[in-house]
C-alpha positions as CSV (number, residue, x, y, z in Angstrom):
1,X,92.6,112.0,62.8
2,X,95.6,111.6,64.4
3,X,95.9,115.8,65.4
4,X,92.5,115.3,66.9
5,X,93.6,112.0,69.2
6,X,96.7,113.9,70.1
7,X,94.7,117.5,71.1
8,X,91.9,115.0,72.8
9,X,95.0,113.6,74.9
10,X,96.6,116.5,75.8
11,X,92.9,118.2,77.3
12,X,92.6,114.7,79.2
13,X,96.1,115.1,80.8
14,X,95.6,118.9,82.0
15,X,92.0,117.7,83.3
16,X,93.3,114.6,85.2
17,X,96.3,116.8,86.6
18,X,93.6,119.5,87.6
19,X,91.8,116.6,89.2
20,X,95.0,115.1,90.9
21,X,95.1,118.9,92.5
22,X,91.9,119.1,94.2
23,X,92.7,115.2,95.1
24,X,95.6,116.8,97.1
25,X,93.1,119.7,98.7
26,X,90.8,115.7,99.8
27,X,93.8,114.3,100.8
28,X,95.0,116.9,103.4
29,X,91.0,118.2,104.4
30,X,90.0,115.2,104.8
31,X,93.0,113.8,106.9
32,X,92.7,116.8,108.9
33,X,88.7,116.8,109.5
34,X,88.7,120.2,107.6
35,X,85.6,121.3,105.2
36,X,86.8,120.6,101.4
37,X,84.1,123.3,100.0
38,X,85.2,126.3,102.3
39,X,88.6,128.4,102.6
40,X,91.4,129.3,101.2
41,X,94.5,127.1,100.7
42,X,97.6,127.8,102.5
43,X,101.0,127.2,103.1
44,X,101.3,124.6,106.2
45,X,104.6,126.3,107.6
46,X,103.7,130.5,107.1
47,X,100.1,130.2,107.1
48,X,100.5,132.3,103.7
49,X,97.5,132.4,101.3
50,X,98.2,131.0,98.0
51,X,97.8,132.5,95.1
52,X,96.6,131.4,91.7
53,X,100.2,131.5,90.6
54,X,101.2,129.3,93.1
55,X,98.6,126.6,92.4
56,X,98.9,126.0,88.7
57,X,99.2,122.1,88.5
58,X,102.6,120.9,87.9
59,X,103.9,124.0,87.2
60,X,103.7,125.8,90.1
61,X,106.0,123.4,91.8
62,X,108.5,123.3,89.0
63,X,108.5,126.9,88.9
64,X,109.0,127.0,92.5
65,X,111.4,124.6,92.9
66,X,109.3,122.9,95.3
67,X,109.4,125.7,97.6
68,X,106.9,128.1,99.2
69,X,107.2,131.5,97.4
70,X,106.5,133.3,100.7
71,X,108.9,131.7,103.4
72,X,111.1,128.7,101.0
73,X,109.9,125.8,102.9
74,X,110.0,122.8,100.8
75,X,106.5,121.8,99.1
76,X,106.1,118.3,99.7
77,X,106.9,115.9,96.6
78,X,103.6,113.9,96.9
79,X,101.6,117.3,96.3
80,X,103.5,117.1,92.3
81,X,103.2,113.1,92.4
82,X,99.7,113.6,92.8
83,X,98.8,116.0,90.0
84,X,101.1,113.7,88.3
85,X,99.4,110.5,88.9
86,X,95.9,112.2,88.4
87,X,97.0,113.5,84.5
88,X,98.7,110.2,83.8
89,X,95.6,107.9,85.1
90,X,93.0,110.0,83.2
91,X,95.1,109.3,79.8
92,X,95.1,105.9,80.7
93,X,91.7,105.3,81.2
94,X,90.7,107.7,78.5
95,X,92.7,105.7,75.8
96,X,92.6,102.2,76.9
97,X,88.5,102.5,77.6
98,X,87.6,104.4,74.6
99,X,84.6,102.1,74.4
100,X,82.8,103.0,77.6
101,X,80.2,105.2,77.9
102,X,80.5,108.6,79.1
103,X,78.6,107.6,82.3
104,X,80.5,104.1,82.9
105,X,83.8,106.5,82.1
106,X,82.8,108.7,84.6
107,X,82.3,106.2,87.2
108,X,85.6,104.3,86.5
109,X,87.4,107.7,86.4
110,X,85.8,108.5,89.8
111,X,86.8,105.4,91.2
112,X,90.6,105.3,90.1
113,X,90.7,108.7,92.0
114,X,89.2,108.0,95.1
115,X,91.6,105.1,95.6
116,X,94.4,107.6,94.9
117,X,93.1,110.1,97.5
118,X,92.7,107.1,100.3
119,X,96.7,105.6,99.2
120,X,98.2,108.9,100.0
121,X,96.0,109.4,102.9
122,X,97.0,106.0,104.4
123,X,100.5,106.9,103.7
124,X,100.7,110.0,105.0
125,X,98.2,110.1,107.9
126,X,97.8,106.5,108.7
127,X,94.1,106.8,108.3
128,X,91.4,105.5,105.9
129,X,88.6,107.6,105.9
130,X,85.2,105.8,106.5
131,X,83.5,108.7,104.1
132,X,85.6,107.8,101.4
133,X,85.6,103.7,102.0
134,X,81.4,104.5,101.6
135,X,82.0,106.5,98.5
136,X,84.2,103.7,96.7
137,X,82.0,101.4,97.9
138,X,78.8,103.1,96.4
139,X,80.4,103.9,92.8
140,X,81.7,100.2,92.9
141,X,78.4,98.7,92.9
142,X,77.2,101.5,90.4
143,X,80.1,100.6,88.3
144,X,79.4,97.1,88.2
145,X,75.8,97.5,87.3
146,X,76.5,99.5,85.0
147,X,79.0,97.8,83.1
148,X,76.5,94.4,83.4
149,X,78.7,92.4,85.2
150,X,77.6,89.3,87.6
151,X,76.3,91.5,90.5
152,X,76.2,88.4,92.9
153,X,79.8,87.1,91.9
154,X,81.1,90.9,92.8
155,X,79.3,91.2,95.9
156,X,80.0,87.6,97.2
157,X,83.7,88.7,96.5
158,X,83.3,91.9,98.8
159,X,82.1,89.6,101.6
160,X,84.7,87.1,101.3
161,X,87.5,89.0,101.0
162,X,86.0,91.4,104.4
163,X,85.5,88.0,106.4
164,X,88.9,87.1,105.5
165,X,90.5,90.4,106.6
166,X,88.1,90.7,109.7
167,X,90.0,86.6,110.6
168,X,93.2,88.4,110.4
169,X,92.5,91.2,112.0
170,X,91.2,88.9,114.9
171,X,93.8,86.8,115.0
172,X,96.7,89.5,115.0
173,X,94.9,91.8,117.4
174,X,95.1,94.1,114.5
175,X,99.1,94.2,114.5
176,X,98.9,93.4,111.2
177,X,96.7,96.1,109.9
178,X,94.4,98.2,111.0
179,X,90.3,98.0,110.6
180,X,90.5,100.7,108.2
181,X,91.7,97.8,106.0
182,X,89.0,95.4,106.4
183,X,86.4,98.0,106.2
184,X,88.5,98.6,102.4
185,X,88.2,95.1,102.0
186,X,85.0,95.0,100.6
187,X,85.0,97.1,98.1
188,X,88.4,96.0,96.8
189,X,86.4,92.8,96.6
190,X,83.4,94.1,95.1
191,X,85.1,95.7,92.6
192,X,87.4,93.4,91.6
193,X,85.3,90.1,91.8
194,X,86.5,86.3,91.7
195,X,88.8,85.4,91.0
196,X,90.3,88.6,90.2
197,X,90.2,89.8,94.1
198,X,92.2,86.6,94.7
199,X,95.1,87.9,92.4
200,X,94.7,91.6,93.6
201,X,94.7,90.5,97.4
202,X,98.2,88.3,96.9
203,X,100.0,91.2,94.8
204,X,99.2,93.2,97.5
205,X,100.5,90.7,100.7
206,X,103.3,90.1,98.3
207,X,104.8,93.5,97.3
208,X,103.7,94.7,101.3
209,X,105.6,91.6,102.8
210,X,108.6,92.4,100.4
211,X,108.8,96.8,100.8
212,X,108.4,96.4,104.7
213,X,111.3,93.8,105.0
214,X,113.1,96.4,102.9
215,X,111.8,99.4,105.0
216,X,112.9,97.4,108.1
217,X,116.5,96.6,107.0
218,X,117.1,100.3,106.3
219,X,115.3,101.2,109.6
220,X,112.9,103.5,108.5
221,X,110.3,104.4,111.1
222,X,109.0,107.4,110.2
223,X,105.3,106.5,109.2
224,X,102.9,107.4,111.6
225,X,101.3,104.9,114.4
226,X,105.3,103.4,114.1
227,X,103.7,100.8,111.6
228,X,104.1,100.4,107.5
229,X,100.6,101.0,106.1
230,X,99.0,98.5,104.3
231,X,96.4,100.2,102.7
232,X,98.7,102.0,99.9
233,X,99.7,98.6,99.0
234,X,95.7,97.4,98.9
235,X,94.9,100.3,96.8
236,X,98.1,100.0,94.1
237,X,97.7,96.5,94.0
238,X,93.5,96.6,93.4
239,X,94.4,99.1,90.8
240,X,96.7,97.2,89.0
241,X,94.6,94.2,88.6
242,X,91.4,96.5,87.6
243,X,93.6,97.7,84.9
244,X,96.2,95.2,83.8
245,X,94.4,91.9,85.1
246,X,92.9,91.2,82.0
247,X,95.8,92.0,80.0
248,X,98.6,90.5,82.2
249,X,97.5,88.7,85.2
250,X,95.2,86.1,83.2
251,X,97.4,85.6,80.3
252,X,100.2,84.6,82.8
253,X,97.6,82.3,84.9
254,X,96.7,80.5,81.8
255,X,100.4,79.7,81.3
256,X,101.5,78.4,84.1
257,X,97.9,76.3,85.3
């Protein structure tokens, strides 16, 4: 029995890592305003056609030394996190949610890597796609219908937590984030529900407020629009309270109220 868990695990990770490489194809096409379905990929600095050698995931960029075979430019680190992060999230879900079915697996597995794709596209391009907010807000409410849960307590959630980021959005002109976040907003809250969205939305101030004093005191400016984005710290935090809030976040509630 145990063999059989271990192979079953080991298939997950190489499909989750395969995943987390055609998240990184999303990511950059969809960034860009390129078609996912159609062309080649290609090296960013030689315009070099890559080859199946030079996409196997993980590998390819240990192998490489996270270099371009053709002209040695360095292969961004977030292309490996990202296969990376896609093999270790599958595992997760696979072994921690045994008991869904296929189809609520599915959903849940299709969810987790959407929210990947838009925290590395906020990071990177300082963009939140409006096709992808649509998409994570569709499979949320499938997800949540699915899985039987209070349809009306998740959806009153979603508008809450959108009127409250549409108020600070108002109120700061949108210095402090962008609408890309509010639009996000609702589906984070959807998802999540009450009062889990509550715990999910303060990680996320918390852990934003704390990196961009950090960010500020070592004077890094490099993201783009000149701003931190607040969106990776949306998505990481809605994550971890999908996945840990039971386990973690309500235990610890429960001890100190």
């Amino acid at each position: 029995m145990t063999s059989i868990i271990i192979f079953q695990s080991i298939i997950v990770f190489l499909l989750g890592i395969s995943f987390g490489s055609f998240l990184n194809v999303v990511i950059d096409r969809f960034a860009t305003h390129r078609s996912i379905s159609k062309g080649r990929s290609y090296c960013e600095s030689c315009k070099k056609t890559l080859g199946f050698f030079d996409l196997i995931p993980l590998l390819s960029y240990i192998f490489l030394l996270g270099k371009c075979r053709y002209c040695k430019t360095k292969i961004p680190a977030r292309l490996f996190v990202t296969e990376l992060l896609g093999g270790i999230t599958l595992l997760y879900i696979f072994i921690n949610y045994f008991y869904l079915s296929p189809f609520n697996f599915l959903l849940l597995s299709v969810i987790s890597f959407i929210f990947i794709a838009i925290f590395f596209i906020d990071l990177d391009y300082g963009i939140i796609p409006d096709k992808l907010v649509a998409l994570i807000t569709i499979f949320s409410l499938i997800y949540i219908i699915a899985a039987q849960g209070n349809i009306w307590v998740h959806i009153l959630s979603g508008v809450g937590s959108i009127i409250f980021f549409l108020g600070l959005f108002v109120i700061t002109r949108g210095r402090g984030m962008g609408f890309g976040d509010v639009k996000l907003s609702f589906a984070l809250g959807l998802l999540l529900g009450f009062p889990m969205i509550i715990y999910g939305l303060y990680i996320a101030f918390l852990t934003g407020a704390l990196i961009s004093i950090i960010l500020v005191l070592w004077k890094k400016r490099s993201f783009k629009k000149g701003t931190v984005p607040f969106g990776p710290f949306l998505v990481a935090s809605t994550l971890f309270a999908l996945f840990f809030g039971e386990k973690l976040i309500m235990p610890l509630v429960r001890i100190i109220f």
